[in-house]
C-alpha positions in Angstrom: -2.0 -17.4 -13.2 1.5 -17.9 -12.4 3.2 -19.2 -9.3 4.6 -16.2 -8.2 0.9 -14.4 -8.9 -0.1 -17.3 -6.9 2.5 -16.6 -3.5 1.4 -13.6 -3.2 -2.3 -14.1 -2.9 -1.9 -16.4 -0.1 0.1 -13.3 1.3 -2.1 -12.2 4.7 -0.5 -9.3 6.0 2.1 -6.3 4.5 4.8 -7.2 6.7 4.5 -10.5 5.6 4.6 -8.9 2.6 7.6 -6.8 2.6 9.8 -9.8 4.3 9.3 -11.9 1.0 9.8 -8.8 -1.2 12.6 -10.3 -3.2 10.4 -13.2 -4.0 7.8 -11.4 -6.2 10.3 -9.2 -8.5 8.3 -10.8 -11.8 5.4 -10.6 -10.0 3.0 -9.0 -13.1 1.1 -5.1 -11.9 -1.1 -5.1 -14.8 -3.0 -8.2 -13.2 -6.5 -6.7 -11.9 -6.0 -9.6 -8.4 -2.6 -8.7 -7.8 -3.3 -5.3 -7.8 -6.1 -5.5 -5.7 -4.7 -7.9 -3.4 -1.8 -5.5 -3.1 -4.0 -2.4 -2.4 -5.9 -4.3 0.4 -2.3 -5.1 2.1 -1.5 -1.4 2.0 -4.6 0.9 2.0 -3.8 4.7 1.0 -3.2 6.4 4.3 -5.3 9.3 5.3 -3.7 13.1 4.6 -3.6 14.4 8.2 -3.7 18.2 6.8 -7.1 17.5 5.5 -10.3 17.6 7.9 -13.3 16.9 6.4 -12.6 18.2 2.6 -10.8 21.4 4.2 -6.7 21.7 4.1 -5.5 22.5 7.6 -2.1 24.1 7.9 -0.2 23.0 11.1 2.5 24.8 12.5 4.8 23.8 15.9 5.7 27.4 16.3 3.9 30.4 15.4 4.9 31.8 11.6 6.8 35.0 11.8 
């Protein structure tokens, strides 16, 4: 594992994260624990127009 692979594990939070962006530029992707590590610093975020499997449209004003 390399040093920079090694920074980044110790990395606790994703703003912590995205302050020492510029440090992890050769930080390798394809490495199963970085990218894990990485998806637990920045979980997908859930789609607000879907409610329970169904796609809700929202409008501010009604459509004309």
């Amino acid at each position: 594992m390399s040093e920079v692979s090694e920074r980044f594990l110790k990395v606790k939070t994703y703003d912590e994260y995205d302050k020492k962006r510029h440090e992890f530029e050769g930080l390798k992707i394809t490495d199963p624990g970085v990218r894990e590590h990485l998806q637990e610093l920045n979980p997908p975020k859930a789609d607000p127009g879907v409610v329970d499997g169904a796609i809700i449209d929202v409008f501010r004003k009604k459509p004309r």
